[in-house]
PDB file as gemmi writes it, atoms N, CA and C in Angstrom:
CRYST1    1.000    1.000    1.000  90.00  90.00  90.00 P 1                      
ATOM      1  N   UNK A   1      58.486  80.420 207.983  1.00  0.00           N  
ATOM      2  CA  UNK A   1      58.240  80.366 206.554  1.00  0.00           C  
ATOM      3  C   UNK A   1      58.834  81.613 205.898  1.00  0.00           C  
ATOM      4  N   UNK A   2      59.602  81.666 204.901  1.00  0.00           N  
ATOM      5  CA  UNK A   2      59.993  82.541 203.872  1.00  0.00           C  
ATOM      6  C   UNK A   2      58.967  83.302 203.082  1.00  0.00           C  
ATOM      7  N   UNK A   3      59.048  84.311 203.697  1.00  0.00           N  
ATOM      8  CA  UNK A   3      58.473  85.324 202.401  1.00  0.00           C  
ATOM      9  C   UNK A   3      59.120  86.103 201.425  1.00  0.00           C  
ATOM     10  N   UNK A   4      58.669  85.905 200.304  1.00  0.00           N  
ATOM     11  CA  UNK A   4      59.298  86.898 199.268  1.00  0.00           C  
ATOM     12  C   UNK A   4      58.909  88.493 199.060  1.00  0.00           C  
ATOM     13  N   UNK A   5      59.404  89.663 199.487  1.00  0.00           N  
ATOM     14  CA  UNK A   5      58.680  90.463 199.706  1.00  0.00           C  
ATOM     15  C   UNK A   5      59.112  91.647 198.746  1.00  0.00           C  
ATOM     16  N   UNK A   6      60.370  91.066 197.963  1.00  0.00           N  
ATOM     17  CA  UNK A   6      61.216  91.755 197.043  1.00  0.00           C  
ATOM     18  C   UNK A   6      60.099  91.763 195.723  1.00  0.00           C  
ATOM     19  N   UNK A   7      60.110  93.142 195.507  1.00  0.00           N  
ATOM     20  CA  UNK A   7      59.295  94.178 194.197  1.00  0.00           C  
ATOM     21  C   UNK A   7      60.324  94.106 192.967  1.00  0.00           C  
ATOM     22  N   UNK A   8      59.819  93.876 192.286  1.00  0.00           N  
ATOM     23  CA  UNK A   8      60.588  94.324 190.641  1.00  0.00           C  
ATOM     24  C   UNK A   8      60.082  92.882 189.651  1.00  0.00           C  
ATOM     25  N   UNK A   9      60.611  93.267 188.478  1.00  0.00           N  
ATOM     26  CA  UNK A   9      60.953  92.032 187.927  1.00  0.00           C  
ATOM     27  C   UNK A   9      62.009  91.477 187.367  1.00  0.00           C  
ATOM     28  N   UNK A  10      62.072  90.466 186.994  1.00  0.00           N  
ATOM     29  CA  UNK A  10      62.929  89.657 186.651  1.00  0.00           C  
ATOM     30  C   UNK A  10      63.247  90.012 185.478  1.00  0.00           C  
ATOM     31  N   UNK A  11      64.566  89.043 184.882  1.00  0.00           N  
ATOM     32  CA  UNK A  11      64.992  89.004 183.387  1.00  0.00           C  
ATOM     33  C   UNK A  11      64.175  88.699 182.594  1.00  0.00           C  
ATOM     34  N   UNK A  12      63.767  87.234 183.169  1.00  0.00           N  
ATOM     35  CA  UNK A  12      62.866  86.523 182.713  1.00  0.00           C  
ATOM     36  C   UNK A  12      61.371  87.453 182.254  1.00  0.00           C  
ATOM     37  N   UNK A  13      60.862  88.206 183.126  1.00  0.00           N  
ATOM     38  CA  UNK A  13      59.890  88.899 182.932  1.00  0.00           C  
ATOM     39  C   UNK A  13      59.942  90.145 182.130  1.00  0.00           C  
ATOM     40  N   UNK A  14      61.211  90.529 182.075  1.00  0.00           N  
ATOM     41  CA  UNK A  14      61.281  91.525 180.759  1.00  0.00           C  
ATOM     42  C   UNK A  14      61.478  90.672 179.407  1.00  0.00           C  
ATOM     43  N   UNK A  15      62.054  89.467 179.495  1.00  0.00           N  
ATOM     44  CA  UNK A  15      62.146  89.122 177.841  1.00  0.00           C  
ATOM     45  C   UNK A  15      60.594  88.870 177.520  1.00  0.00           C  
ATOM     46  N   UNK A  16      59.370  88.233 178.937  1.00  0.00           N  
ATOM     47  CA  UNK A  16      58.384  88.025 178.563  1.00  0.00           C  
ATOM     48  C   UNK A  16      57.367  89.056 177.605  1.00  0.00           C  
ATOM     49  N   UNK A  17      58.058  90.125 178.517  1.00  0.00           N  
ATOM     50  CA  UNK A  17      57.033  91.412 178.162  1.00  0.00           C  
ATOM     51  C   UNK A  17      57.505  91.552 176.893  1.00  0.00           C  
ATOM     52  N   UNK A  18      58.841  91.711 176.299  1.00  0.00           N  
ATOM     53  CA  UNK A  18      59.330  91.983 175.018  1.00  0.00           C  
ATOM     54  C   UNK A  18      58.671  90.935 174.348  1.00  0.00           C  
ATOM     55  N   UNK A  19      58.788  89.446 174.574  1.00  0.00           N  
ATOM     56  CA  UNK A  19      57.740  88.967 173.346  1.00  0.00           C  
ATOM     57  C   UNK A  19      55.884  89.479 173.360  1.00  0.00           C  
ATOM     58  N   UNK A  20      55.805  89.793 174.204  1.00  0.00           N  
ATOM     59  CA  UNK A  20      54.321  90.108 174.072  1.00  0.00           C  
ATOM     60  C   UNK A  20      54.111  91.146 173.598  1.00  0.00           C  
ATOM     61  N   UNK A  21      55.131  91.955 173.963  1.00  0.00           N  
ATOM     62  CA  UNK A  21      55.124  93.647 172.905  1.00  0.00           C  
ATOM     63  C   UNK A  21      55.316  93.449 171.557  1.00  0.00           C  
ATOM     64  N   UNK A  22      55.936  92.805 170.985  1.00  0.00           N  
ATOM     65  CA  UNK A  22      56.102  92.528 169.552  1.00  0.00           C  
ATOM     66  C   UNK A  22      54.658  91.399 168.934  1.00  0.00           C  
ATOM     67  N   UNK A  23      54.111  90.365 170.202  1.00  0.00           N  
ATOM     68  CA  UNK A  23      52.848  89.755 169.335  1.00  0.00           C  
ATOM     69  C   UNK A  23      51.892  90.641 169.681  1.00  0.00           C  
ATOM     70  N   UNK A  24      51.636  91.881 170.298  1.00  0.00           N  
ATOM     71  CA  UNK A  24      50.304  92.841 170.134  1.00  0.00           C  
ATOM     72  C   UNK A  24      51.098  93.524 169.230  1.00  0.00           C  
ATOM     73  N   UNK A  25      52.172  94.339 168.829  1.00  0.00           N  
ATOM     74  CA  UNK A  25      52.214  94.806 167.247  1.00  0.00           C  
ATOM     75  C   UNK A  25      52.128  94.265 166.427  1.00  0.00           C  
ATOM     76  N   UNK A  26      52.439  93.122 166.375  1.00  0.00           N  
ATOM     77  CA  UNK A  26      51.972  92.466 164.896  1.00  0.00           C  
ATOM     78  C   UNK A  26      50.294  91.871 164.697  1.00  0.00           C  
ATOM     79  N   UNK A  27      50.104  91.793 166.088  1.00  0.00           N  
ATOM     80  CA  UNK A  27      48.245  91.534 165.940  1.00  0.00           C  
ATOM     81  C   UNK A  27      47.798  93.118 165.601  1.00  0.00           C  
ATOM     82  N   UNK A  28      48.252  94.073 165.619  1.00  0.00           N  
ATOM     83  CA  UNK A  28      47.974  95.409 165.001  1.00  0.00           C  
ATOM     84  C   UNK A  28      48.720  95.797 163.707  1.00  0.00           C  
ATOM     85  N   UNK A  29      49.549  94.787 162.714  1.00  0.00           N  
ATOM     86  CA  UNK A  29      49.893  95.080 161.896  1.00  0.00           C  
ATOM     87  C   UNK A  29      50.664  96.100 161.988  1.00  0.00           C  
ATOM     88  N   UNK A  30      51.861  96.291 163.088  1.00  0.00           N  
ATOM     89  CA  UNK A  30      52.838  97.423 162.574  1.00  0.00           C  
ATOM     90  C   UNK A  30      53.832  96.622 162.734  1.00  0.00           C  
ATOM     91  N   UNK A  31      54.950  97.088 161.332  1.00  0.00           N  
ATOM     92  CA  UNK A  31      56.002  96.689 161.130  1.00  0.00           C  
ATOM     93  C   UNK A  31      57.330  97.315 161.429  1.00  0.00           C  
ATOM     94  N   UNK A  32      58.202  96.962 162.889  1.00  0.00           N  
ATOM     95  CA  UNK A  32      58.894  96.823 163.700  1.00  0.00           C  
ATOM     96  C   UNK A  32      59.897  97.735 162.816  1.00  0.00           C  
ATOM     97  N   UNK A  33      60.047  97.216 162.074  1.00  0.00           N  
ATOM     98  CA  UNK A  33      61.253  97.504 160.666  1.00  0.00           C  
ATOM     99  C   UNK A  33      61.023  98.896 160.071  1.00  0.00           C  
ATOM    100  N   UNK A  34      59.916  98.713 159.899  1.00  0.00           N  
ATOM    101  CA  UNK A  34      59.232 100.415 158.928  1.00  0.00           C  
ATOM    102  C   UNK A  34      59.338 101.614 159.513  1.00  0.00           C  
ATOM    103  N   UNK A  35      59.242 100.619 161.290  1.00  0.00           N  
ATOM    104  CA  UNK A  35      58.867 102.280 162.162  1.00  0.00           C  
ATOM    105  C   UNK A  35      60.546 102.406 162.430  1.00  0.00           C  
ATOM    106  N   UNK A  36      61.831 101.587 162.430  1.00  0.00           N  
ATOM    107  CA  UNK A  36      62.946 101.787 162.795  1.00  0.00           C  
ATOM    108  C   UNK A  36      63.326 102.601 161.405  1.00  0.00           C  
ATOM    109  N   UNK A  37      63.143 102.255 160.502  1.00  0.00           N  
ATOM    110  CA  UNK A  37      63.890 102.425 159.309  1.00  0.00           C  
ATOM    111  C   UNK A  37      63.281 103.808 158.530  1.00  0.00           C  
ATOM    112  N   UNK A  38      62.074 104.573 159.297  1.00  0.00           N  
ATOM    113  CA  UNK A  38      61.782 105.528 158.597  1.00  0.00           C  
ATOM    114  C   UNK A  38      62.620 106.828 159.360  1.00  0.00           C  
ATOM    115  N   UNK A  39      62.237 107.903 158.644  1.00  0.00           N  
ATOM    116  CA  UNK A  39      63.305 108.919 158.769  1.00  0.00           C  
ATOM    117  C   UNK A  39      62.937 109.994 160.197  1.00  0.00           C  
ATOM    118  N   UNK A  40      61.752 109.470 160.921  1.00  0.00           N  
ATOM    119  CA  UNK A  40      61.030 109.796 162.118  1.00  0.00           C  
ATOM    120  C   UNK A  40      62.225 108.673 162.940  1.00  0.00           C  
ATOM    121  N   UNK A  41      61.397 107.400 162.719  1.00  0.00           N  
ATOM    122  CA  UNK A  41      62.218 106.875 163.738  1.00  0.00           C  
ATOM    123  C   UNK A  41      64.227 106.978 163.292  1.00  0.00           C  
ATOM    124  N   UNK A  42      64.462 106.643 162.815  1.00  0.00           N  
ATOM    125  CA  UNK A  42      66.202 107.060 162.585  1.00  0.00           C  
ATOM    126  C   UNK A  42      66.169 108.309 163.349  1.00  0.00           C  
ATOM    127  N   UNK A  43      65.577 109.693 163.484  1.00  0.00           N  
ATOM    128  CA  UNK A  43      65.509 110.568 164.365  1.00  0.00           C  
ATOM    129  C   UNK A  43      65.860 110.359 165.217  1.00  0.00           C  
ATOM    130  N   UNK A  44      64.446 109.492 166.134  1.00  0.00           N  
ATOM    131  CA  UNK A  44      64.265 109.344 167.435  1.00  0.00           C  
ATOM    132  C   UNK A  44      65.728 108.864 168.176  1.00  0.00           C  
ATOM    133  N   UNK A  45      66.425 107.644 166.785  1.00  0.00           N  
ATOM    134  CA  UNK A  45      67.154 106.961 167.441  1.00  0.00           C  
ATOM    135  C   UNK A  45      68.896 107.350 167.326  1.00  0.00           C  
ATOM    136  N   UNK A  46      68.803 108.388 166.559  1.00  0.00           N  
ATOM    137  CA  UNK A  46      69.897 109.514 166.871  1.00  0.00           C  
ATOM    138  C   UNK A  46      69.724 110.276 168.229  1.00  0.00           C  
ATOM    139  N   UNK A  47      68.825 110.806 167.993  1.00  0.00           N  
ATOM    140  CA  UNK A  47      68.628 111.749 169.809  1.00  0.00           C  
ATOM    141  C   UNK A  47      68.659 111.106 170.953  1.00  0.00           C  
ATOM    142  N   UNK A  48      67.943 109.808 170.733  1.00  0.00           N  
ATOM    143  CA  UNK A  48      68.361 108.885 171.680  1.00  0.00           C  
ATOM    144  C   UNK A  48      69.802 108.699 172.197  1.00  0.00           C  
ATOM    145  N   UNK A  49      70.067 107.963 171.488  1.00  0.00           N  
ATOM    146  CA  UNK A  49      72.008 107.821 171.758  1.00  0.00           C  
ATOM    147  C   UNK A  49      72.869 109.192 171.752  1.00  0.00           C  
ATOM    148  N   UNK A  50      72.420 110.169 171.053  1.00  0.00           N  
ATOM    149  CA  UNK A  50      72.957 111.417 171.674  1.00  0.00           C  
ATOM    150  C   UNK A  50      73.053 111.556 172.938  1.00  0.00           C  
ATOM    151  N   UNK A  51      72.189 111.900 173.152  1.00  0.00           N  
ATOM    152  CA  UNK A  51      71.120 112.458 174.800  1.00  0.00           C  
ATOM    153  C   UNK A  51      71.763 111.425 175.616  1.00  0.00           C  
ATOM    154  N   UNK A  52      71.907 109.659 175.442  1.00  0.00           N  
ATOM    155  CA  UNK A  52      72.739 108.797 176.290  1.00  0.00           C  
ATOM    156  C   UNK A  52      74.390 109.368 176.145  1.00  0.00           C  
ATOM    157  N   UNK A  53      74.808 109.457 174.804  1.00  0.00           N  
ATOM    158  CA  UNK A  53      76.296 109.497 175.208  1.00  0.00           C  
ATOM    159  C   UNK A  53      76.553 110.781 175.800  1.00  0.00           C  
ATOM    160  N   UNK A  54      75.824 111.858 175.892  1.00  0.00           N  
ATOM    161  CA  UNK A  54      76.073 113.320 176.650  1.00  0.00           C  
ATOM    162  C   UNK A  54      75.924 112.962 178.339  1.00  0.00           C  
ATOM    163  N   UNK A  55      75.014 112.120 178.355  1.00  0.00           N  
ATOM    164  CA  UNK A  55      75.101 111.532 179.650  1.00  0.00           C  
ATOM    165  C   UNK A  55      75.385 111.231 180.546  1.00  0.00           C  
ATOM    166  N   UNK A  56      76.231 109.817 179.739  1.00  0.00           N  
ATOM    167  CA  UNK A  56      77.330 109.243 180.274  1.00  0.00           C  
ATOM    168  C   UNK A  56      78.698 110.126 180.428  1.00  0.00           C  
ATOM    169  N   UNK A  57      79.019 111.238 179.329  1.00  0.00           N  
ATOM    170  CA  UNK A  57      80.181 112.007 179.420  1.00  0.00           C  
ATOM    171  C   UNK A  57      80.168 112.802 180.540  1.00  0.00           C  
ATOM    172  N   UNK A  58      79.039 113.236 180.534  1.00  0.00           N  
ATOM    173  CA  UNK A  58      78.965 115.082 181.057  1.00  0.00           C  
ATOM    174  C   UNK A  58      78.465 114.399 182.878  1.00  0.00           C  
ATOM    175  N   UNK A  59      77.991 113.319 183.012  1.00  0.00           N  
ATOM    176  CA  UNK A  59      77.473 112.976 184.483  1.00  0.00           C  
ATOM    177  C   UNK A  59      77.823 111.731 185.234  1.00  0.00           C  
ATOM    178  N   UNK A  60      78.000 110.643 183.973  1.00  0.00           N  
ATOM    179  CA  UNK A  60      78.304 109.097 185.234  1.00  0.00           C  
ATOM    180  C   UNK A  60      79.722 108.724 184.715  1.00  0.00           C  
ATOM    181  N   UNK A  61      80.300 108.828 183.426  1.00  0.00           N  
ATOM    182  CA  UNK A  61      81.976 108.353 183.716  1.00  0.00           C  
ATOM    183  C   UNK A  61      82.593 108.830 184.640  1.00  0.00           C  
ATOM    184  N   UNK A  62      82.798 109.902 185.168  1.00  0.00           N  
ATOM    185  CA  UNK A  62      83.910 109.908 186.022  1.00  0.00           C  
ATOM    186  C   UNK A  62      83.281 109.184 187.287  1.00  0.00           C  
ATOM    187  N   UNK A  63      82.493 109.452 187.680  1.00  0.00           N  
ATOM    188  CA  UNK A  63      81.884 108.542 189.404  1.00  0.00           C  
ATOM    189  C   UNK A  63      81.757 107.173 188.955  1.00  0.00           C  
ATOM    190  N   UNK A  64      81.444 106.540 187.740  1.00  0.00           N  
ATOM    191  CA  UNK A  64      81.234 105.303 187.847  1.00  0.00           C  
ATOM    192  C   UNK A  64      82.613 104.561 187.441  1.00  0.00           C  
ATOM    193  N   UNK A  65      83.408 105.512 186.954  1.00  0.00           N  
ATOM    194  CA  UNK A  65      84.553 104.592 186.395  1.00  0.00           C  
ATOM    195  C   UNK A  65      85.540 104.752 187.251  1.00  0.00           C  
ATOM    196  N   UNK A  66      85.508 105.522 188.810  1.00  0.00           N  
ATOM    197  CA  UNK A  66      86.118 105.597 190.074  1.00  0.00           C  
ATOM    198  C   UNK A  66      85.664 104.527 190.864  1.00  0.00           C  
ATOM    199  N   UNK A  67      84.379 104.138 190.822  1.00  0.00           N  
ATOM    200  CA  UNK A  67      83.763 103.286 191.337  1.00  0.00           C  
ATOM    201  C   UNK A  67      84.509 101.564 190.799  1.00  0.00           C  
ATOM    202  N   UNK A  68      84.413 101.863 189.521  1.00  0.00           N  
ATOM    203  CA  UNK A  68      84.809 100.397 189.201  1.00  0.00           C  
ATOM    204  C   UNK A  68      86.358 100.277 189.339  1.00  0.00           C  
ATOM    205  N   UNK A  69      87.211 100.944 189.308  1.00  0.00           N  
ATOM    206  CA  UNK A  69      88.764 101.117 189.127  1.00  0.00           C  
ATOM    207  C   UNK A  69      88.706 101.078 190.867  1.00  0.00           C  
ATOM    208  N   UNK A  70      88.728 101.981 191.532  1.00  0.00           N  
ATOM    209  CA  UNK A  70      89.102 101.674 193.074  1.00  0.00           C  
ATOM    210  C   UNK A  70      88.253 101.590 194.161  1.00  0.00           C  
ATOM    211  N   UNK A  71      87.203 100.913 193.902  1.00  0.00           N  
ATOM    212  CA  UNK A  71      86.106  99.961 194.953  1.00  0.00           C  
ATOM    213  C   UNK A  71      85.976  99.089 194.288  1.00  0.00           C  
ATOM    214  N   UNK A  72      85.283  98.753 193.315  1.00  0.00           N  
ATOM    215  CA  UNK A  72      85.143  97.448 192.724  1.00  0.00           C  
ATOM    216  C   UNK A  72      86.339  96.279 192.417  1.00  0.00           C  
ATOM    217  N   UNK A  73      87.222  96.936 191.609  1.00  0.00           N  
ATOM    218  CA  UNK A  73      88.392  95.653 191.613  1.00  0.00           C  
ATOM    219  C   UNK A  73      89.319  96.092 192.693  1.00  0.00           C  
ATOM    220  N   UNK A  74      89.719  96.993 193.874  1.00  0.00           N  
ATOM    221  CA  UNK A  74      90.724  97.005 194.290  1.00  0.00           C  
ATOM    222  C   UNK A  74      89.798  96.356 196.117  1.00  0.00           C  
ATOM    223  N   UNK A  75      88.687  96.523 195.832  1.00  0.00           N  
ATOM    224  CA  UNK A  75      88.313  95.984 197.199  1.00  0.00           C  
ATOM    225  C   UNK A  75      87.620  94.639 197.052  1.00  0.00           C  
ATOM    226  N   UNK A  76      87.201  94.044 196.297  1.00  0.00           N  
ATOM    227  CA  UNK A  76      86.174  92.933 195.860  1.00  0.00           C  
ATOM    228  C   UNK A  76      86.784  91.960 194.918  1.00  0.00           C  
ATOM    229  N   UNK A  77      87.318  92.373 193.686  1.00  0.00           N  
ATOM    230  CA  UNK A  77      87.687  92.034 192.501  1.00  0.00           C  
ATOM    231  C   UNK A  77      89.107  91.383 192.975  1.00  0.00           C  
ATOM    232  N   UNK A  78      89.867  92.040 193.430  1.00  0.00           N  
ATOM    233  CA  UNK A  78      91.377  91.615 193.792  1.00  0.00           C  
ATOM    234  C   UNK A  78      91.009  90.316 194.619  1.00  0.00           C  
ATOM    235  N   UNK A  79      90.959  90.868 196.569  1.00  0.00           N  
ATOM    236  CA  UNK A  79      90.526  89.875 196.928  1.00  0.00           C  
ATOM    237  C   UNK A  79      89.820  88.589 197.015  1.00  0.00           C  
ATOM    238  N   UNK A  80      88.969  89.033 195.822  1.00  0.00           N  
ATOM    239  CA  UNK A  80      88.467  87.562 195.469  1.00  0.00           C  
ATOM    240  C   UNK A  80      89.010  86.465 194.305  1.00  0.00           C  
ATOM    241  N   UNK A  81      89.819  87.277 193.858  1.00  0.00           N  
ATOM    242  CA  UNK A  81      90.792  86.192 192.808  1.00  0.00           C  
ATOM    243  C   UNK A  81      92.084  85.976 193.348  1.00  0.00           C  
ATOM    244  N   UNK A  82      92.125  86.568 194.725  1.00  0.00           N  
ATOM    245  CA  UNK A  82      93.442  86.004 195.437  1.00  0.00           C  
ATOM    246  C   UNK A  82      92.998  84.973 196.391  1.00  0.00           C  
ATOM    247  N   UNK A  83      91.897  84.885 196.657  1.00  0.00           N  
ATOM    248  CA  UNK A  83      91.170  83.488 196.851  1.00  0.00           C  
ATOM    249  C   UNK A  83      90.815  82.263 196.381  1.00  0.00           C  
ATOM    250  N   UNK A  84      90.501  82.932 195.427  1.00  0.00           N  
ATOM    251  CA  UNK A  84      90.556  81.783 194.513  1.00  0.00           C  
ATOM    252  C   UNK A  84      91.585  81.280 194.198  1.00  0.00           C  
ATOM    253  N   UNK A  85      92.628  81.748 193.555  1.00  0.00           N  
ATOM    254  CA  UNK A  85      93.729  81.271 193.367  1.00  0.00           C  
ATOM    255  C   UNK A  85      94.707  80.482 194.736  1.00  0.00           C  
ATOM    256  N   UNK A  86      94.326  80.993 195.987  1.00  0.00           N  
ATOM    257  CA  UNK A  86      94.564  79.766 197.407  1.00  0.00           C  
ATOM    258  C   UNK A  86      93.697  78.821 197.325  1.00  0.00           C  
ATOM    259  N   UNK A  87      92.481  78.988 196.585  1.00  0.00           N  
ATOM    260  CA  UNK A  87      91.920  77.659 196.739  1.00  0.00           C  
ATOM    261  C   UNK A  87      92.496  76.576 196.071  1.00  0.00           C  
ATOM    262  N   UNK A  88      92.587  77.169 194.741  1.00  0.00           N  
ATOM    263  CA  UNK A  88      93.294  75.734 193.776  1.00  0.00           C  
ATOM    264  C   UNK A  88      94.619  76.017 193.645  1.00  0.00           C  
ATOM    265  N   UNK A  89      95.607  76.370 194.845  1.00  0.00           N  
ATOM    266  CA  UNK A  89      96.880  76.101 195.330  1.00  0.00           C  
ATOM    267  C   UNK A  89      96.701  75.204 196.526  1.00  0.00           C  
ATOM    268  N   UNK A  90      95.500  75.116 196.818  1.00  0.00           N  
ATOM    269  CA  UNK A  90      95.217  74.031 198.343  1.00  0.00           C  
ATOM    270  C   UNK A  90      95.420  74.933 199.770  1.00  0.00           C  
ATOM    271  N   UNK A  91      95.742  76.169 199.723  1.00  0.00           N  
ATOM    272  CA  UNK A  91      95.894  77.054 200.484  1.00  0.00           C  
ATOM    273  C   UNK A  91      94.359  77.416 201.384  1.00  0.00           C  
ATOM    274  N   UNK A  92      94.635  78.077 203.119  1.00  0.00           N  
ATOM    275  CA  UNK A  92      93.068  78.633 203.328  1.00  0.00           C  
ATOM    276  C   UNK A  92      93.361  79.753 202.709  1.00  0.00           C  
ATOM    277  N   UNK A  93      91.901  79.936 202.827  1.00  0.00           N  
ATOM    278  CA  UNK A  93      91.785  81.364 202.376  1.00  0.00           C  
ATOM    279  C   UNK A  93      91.650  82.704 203.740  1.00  0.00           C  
ATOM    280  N   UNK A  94      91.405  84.043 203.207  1.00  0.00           N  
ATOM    281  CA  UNK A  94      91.631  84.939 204.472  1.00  0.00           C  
ATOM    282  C   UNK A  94      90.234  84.897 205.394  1.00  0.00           C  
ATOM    283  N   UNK A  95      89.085  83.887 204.608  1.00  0.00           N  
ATOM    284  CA  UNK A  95      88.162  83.411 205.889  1.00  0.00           C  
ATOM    285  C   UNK A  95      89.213  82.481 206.463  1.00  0.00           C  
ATOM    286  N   UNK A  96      89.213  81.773 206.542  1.00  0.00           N  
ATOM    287  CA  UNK A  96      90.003  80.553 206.895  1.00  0.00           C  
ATOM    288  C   UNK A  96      91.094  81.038 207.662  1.00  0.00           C  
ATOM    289  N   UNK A  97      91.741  81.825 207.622  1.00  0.00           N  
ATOM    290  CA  UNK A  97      92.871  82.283 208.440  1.00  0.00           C  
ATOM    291  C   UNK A  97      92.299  83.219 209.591  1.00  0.00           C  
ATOM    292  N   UNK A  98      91.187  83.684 209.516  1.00  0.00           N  
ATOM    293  CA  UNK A  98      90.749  84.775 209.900  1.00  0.00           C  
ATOM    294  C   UNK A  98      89.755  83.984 211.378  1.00  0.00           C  
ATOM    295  N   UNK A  99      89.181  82.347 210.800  1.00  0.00           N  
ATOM    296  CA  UNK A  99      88.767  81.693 211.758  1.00  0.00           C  
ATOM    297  C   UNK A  99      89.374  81.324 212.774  1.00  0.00           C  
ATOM    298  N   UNK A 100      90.854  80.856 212.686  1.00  0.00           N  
ATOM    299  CA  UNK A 100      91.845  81.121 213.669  1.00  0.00           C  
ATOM    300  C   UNK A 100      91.896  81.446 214.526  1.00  0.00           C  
ATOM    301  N   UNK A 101      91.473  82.759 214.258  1.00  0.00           N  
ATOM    302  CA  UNK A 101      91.654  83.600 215.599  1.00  0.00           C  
ATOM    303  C   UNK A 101      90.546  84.058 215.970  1.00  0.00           C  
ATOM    304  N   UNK A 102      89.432  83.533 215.913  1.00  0.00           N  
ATOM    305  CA  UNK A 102      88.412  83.561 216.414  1.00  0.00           C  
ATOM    306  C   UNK A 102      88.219  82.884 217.760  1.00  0.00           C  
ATOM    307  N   UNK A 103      87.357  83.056 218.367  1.00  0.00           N  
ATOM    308  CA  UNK A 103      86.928  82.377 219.414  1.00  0.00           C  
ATOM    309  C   UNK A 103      85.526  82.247 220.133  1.00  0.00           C  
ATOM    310  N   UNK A 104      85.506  81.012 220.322  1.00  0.00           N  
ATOM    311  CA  UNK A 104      83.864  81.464 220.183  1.00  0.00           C  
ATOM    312  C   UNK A 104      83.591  81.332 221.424  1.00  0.00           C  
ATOM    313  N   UNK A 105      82.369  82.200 221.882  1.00  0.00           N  
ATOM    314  CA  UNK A 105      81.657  82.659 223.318  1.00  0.00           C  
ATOM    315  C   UNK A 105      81.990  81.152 223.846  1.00  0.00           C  
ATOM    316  N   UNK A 106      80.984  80.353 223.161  1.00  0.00           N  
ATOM    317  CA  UNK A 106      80.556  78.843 224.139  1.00  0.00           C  
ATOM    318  C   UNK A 106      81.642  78.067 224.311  1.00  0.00           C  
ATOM    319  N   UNK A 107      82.390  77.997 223.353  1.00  0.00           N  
ATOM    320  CA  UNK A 107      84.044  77.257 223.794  1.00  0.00           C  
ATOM    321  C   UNK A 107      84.567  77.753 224.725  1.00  0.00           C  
ATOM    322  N   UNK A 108      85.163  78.977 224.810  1.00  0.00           N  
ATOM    323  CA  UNK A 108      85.511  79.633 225.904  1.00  0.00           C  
ATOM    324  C   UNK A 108      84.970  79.139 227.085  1.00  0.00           C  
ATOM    325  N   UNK A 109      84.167  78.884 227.334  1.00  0.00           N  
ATOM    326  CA  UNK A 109      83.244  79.188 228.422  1.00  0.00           C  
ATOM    327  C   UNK A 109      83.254  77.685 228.887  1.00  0.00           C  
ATOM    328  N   UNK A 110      83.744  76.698 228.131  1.00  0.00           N  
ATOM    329  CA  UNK A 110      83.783  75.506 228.611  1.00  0.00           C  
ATOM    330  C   UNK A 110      84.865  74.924 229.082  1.00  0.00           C  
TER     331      UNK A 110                                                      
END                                                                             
């Protein structure tokens, strides 16, 4: 039997929580709008995106955009659209070529 033993949640369970966060503020009468649009929150939400784009500059572009430029499309990304594209040429693919030359224990052996 399968157990599911994986922790977190889902998409699904964050859009849930987001509607339920917005029907307990409005069962408390605060308006979503008032608190974005006052000159506290416009604050918050400058420093916010500050504090993110210093972030992203000063700590994860260069490692993440090495990551996506030569591991992600040059090891994953490539090879898999050069597969695809043998598939709907009718071609195998480099599983398929790769089975070839396989051999398996129990054949052998027979």
């Amino acid at each position: 039997m399968y157990t599911n033993k994986q922790k977190g949640i889902s998409l699904l369970g964050v859009i849930f929580l987001g509607l339920l966060l917005i029907l307990v503020l409005s069962y408390f009468n605060v308006s979503i709008r008032a608190v974005v649009e006052s000159p506290a929150g416009q604050d918050n939400i400058e420093y916010v995106g500050g504090t993110t784009k210093s972030l992203w500059v000063t700590y994860l572009k260069e490692p993440l955009t090495y990551f996506w430029e030569e591991i992600w499309i040059k090891l994953f990304w490539d090879s898999f659209k050069y597969n695809l594209e043998r598939i709907r040429d009718g071609l195998p693919t480099d599983i398929d070529e790769a089975a070839l030359d396989l051999q398996i224990q129990a054949e052998a052996g027979q």
